[in-house]
DSSP file (Angstrom, degrees, kcal/mol; ACC not computed):
  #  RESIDUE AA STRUCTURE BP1 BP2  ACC     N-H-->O    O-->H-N    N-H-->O    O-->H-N    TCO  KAPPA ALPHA  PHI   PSI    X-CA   Y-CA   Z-CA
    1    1 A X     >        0   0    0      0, 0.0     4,-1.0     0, 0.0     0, 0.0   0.000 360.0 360.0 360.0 -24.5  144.4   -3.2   79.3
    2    2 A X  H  >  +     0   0    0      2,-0.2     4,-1.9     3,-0.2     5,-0.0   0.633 360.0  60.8-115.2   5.0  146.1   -6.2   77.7
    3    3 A X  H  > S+     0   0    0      2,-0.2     4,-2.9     3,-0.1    -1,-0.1   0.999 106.2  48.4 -39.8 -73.7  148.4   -6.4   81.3
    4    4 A X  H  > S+     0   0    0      2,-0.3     4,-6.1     3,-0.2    -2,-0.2   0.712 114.0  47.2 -57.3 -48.5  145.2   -6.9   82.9
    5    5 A X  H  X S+     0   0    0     -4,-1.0     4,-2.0     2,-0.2     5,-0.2   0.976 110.9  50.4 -52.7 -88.0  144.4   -9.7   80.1
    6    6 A X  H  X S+     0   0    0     -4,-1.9     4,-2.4     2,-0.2     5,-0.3   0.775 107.2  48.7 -32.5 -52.7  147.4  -11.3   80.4
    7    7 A X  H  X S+     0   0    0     -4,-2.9     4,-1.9     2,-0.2     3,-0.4   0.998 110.5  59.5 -68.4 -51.3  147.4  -11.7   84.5
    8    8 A X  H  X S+     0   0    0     -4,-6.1     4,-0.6     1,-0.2     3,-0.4   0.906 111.8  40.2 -32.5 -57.0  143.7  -13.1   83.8
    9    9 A X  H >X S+     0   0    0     -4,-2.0     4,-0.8     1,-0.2     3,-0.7   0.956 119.8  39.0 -51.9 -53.0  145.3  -15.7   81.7
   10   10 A X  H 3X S+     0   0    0     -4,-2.4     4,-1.6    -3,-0.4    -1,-0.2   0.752  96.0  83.5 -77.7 -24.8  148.0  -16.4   83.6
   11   11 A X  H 3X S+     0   0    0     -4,-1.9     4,-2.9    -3,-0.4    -1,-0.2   0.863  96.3  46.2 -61.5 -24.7  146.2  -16.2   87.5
   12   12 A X  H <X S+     0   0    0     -3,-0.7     4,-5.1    -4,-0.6     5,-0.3   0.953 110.6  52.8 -86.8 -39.1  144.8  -19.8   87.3
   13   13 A X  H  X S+     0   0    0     -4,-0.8     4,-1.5     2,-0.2    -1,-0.2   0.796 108.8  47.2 -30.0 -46.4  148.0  -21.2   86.1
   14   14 A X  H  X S+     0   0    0     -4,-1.6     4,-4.5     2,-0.2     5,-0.3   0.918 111.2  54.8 -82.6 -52.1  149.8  -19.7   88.8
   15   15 A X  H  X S+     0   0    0     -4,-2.9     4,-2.5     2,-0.2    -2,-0.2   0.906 108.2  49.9 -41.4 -55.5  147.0  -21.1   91.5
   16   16 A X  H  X S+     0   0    0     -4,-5.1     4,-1.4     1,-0.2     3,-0.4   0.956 109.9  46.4 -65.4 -59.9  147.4  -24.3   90.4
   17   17 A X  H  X S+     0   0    0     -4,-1.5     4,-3.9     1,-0.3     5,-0.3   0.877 111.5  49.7 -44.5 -50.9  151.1  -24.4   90.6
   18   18 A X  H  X S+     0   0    0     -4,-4.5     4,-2.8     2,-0.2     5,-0.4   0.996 116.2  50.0 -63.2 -37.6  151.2  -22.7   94.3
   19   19 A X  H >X S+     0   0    0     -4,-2.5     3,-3.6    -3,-0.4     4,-1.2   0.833 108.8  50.6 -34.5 -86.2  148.4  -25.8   95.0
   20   20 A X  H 3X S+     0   0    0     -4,-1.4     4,-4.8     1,-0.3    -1,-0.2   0.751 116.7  40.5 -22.3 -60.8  150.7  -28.1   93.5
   21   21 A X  H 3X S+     0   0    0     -4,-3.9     4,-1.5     1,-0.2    -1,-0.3   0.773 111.2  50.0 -48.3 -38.3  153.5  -26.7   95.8
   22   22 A X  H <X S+     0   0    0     -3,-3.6     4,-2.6    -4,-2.8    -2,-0.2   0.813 113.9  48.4 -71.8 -31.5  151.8  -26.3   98.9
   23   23 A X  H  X S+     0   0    0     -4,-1.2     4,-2.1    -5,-0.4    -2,-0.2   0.925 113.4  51.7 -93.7 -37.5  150.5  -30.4   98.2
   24   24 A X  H >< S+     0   0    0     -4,-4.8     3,-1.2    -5,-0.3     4,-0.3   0.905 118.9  34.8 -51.6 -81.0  154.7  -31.4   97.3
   25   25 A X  H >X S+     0   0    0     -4,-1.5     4,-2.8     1,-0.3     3,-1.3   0.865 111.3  61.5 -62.1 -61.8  156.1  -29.8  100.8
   26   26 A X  H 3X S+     0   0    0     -4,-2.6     4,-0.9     1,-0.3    -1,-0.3   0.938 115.2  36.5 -55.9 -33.4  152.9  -30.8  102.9
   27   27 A X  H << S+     0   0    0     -4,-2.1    -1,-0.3    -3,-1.2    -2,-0.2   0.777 112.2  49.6 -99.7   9.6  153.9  -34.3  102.1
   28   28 A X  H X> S+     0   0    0     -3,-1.3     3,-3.3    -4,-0.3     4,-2.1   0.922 116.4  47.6 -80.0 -26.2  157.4  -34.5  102.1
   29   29 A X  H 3X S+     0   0    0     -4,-2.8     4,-0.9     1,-0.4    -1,-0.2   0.601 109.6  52.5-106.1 -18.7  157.1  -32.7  105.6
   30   30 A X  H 3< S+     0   0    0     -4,-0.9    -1,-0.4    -5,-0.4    -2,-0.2   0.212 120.5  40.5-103.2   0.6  154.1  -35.5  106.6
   31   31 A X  H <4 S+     0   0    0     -3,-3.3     4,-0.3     2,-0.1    -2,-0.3   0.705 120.5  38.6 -95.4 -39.2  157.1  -38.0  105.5
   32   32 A X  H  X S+     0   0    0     -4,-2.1     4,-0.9     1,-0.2    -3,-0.2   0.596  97.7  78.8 -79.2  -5.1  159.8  -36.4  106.9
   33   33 A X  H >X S+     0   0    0     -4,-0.9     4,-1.3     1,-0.3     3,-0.9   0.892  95.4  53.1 -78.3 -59.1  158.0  -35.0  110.6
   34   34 A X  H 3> S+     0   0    0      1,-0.2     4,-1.8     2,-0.2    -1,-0.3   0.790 106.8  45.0 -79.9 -15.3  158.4  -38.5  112.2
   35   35 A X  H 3> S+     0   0    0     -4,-0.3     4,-1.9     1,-0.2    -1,-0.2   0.721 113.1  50.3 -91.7 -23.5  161.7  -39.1  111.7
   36   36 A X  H <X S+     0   0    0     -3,-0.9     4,-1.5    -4,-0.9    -2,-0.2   0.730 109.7  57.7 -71.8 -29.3  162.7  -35.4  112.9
   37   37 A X  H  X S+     0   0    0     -4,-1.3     4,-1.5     2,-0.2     3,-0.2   0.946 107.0  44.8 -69.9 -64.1  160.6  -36.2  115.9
   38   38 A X  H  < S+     0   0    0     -4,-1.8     5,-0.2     1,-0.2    -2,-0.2   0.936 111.5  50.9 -62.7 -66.7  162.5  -39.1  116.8
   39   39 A X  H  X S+     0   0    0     -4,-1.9     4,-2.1    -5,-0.2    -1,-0.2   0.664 102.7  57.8 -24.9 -47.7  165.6  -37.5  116.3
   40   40 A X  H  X S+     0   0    0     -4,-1.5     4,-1.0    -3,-0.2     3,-0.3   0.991 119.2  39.5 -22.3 -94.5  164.6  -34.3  118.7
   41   41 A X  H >< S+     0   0    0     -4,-1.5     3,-5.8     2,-0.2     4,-0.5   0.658 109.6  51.3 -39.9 -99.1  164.1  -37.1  121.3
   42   42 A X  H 3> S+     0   0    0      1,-0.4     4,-3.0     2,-0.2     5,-0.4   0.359 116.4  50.4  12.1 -84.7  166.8  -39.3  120.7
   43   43 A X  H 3X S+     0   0    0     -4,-2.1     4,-1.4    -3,-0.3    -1,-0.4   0.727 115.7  35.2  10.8 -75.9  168.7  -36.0  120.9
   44   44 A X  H <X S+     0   0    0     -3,-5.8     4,-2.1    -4,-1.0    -1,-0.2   0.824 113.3  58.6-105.2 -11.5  167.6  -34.7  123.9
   45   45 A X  H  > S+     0   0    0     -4,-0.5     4,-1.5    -5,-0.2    -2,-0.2   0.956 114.4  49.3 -54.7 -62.1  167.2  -38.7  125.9
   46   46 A X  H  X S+     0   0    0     -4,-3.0     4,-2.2     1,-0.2     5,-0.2   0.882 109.5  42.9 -57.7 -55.2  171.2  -38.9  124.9
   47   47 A X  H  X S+     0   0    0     -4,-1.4     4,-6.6    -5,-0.4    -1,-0.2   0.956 115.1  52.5 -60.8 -48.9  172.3  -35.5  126.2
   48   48 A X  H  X S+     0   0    0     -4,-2.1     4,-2.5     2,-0.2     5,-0.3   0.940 119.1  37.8 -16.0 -88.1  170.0  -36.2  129.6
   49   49 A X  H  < S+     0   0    0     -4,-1.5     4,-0.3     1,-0.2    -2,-0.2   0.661 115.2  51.6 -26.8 -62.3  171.8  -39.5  130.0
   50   50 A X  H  X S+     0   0    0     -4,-2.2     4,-1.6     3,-0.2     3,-0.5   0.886 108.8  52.5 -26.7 -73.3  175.2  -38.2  128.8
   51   51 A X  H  X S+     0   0    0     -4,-6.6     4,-3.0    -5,-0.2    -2,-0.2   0.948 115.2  42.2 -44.4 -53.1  175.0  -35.2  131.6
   52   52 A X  H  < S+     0   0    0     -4,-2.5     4,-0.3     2,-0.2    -1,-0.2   0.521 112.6  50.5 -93.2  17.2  174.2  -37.7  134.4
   53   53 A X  H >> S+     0   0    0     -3,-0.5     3,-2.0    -4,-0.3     4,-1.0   0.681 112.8  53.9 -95.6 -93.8  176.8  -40.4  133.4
   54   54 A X  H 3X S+     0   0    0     -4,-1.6     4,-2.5     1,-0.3     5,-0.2   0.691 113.1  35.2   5.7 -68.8  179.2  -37.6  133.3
   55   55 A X  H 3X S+     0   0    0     -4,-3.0     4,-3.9    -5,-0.2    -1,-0.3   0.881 112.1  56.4 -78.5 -21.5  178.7  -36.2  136.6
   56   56 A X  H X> S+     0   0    0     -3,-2.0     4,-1.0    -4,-0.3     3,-0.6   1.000 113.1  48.0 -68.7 -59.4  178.1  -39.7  138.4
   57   57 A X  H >X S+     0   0    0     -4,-1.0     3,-2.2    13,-0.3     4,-0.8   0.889 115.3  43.1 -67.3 -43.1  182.1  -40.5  136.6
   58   58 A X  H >X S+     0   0    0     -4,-2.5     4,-0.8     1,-0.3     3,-0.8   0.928 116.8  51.4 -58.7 -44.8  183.5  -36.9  138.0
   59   59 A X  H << S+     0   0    0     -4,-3.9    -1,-0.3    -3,-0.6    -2,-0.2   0.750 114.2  43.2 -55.1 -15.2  181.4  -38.1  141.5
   60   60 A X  H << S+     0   0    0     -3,-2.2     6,-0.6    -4,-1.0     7,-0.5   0.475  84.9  98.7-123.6   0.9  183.2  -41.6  141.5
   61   61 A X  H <X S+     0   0    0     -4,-0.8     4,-1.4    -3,-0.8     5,-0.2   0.983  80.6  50.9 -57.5 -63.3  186.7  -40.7  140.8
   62   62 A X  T  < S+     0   0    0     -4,-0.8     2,-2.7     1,-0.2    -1,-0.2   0.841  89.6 103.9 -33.7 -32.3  188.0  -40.7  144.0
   63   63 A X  T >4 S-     0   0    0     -3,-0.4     3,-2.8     1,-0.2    -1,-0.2  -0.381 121.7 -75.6 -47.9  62.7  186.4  -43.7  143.9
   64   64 A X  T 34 S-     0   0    0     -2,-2.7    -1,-0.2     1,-0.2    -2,-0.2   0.945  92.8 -62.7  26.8  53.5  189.2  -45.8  143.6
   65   65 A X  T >< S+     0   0    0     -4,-1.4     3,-0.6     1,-0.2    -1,-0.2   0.655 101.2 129.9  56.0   8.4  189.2  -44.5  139.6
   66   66 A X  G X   +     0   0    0     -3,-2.8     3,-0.9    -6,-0.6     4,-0.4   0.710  66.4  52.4 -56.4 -28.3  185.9  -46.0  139.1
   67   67 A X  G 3> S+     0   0    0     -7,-0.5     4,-0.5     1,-0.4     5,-0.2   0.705  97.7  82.0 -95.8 -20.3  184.3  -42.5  137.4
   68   68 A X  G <4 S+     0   0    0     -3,-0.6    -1,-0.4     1,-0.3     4,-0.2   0.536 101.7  27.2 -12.5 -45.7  187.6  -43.1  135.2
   69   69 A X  T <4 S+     0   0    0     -3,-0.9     4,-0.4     2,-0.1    -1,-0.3   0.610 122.3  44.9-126.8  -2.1  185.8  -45.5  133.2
   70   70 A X  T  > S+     0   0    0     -4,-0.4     4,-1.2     2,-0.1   -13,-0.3   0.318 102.0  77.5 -83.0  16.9  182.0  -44.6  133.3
   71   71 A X  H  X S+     0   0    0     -4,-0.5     4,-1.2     2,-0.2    -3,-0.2   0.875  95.6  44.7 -98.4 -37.2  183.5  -41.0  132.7
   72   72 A X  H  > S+     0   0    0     -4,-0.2     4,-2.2    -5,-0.2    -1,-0.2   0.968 101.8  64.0 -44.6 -59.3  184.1  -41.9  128.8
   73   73 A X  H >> S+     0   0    0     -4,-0.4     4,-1.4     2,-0.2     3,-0.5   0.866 106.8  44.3 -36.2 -65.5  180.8  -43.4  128.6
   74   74 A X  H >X S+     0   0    0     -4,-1.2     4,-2.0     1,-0.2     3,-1.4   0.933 114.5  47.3 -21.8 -91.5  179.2  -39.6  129.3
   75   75 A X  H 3X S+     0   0    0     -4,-1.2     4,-2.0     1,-0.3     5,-0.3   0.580 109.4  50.7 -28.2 -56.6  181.2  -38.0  127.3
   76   76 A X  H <X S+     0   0    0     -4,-2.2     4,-1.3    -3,-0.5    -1,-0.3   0.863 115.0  48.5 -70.1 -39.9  180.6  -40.8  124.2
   77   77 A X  H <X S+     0   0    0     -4,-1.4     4,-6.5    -3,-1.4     5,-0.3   0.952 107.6  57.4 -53.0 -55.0  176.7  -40.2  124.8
   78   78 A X  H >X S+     0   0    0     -4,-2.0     3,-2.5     1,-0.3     4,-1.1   0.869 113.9  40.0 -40.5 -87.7  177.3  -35.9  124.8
   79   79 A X  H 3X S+     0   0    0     -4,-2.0     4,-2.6     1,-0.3     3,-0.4   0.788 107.0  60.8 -47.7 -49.7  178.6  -36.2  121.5
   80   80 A X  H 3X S+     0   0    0     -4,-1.3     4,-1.3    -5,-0.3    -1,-0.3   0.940 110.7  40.4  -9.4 -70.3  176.3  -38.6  120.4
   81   81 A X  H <X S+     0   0    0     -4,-6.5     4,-0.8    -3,-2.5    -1,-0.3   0.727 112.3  54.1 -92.0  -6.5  173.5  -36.2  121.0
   82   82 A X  H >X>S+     0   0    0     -4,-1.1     3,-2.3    -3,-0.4     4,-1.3   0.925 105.8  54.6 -73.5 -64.1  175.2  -33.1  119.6
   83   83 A X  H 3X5S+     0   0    0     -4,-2.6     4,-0.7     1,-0.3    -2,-0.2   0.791 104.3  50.9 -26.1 -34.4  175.9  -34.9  116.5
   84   84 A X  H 3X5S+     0   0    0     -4,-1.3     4,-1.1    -5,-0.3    -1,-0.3   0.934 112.6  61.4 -79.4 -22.1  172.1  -35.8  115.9
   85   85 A X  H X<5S+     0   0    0     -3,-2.3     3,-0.6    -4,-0.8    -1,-0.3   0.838 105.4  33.6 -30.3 -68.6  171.9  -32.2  116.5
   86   86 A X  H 3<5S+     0   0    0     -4,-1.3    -1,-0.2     1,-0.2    -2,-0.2   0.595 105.0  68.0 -76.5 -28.8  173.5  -30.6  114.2
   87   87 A X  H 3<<       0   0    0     -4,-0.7    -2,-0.2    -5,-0.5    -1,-0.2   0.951 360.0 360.0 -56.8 -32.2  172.7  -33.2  111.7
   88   88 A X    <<        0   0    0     -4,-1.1    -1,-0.2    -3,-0.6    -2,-0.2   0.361 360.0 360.0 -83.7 360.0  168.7  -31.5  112.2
């Protein structure tokens, strides 16, 4: 009987605190959501970019060594966008 008492006491307490919780997370996550967004892109704009600078340097090598120096370039992007990756 005086369980029963005791969770009476204690249930509004507890509500308010999950409130309280739910209202902390819902705004860090309404601060932190644009800045995850733009990363995501960023992210996946770089890897895109990265892939076809890549293949254009591999295409252009023969190319009197041309793909030889946009082939870095690829390569600088790739990592680029795996870092922000992993960073999420």
């Amino acid at each position: 009987m005086f369980d029963l008492l005791i969770e009476l006491i204690k249930l509004p307490f507890v509500l308010i605190g999950w409130l309280i919780k739910a209202l902390v997370l819902s705004l860090v996550w309404l601060i932190k959501l644009p800045f995850v967004l733009i990363a995501v892109v960023l992210s996946a704009v770089l890897g895109l970019v990265g892939v076809v600078i890549t293949i254009l340097g591999v295409a252009l090598t023969p190319v009197l060594g041309i793909g030889l120096l946009i082939l870095p370039i690829g390569l600088i992007l790739l990592l680029a966008a795996w870092l922000i990756g992993r960073l999420l």
